[in-house]
C-alpha positions in Angstrom: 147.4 114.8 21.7 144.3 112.8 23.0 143.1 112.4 26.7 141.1 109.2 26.4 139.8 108.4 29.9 137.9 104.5 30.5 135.1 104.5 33.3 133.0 101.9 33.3 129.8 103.2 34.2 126.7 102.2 32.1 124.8 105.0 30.5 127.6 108.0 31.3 128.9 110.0 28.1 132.3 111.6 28.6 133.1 114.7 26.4 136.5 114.1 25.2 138.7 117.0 24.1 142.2 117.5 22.6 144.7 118.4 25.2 146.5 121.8 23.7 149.8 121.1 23.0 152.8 122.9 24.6 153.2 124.7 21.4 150.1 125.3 20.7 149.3 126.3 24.0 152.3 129.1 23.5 150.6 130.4 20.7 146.8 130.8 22.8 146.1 134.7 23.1 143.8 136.0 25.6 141.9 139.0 24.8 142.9 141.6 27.5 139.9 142.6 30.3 139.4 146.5 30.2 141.2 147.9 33.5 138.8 149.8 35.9 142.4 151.3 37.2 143.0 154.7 36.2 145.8 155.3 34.0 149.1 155.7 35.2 150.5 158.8 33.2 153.2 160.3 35.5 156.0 158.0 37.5 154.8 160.4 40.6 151.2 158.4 40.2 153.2 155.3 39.3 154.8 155.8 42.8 151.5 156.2 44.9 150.0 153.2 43.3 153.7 151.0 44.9 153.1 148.1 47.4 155.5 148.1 49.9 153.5 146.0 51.9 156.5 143.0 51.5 158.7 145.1 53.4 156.2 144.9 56.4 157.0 141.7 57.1 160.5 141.9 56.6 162.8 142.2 59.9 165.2 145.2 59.5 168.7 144.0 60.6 169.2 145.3 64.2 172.8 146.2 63.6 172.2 149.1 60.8 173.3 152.6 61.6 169.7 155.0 62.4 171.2 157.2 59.9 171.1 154.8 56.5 174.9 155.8 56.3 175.8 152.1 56.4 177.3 151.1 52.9 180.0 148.9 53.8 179.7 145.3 52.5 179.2 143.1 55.7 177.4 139.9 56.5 173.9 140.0 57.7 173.0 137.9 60.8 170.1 138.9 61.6 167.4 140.6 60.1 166.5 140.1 56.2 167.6 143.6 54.7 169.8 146.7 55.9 167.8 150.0 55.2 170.3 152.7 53.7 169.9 156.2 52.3 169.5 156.2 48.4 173.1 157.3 46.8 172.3 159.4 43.8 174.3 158.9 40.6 176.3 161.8 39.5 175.9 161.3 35.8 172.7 158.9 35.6 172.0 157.1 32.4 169.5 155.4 30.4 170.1 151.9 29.5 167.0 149.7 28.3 163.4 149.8 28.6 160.6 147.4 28.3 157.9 148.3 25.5 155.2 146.2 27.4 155.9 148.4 30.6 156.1 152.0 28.7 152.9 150.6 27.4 150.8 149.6 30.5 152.1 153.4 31.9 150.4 155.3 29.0 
């Protein structure tokens, strides 16, 4: 594909390029930039290096026990989440993983 553009304008020299094509442009790599970030070896590091900033600007809803026993499926009126206490699995089990992830933790 071709982006021919017309200006009529004495003396001005375009520089016309192919436009990539979808599939072509799904094919473009992009050599990766070398991370100043340390690497993340441990999901204790992983941890300390979360942003929970999103939850800063989220409005707690006013009805939710000060325990975090509150479990029960209920509507929300107001407020955009219901903070609870974490319910550990008895038997926990792994499922999937992602190879890009696994990779980017070292």
């Amino acid at each position: 594909m071709w982006l021919i553009v017309a200006i009529p304008l004495q003396g001005l020299k375009l520089n016309i390029e192919p436009i990539p094509t979808i599939p072509t442009l799904a094919t473009m790599s992009y050599p990766a930039k070398p991370s100043a970030e340390p690497c993340v070896t441990t999901f204790d590091e992983f941890v300390q290096l979360a942003d929970y900033s999103l939850m800063d600007t989220l409005d707690a809803d006013p009805d939710a026990t000060v325990d975090g026993d509150d479990h029960r499926a209920r509507q929300v009126f107001s407020g955009h989440f219901v903070p609870v206490t974490p319910t550990p699995l008895a038997e926990p089990e792994y499922v999937a993983h992602s190879s890009t992830f696994l990779r980017n933790l070292g």
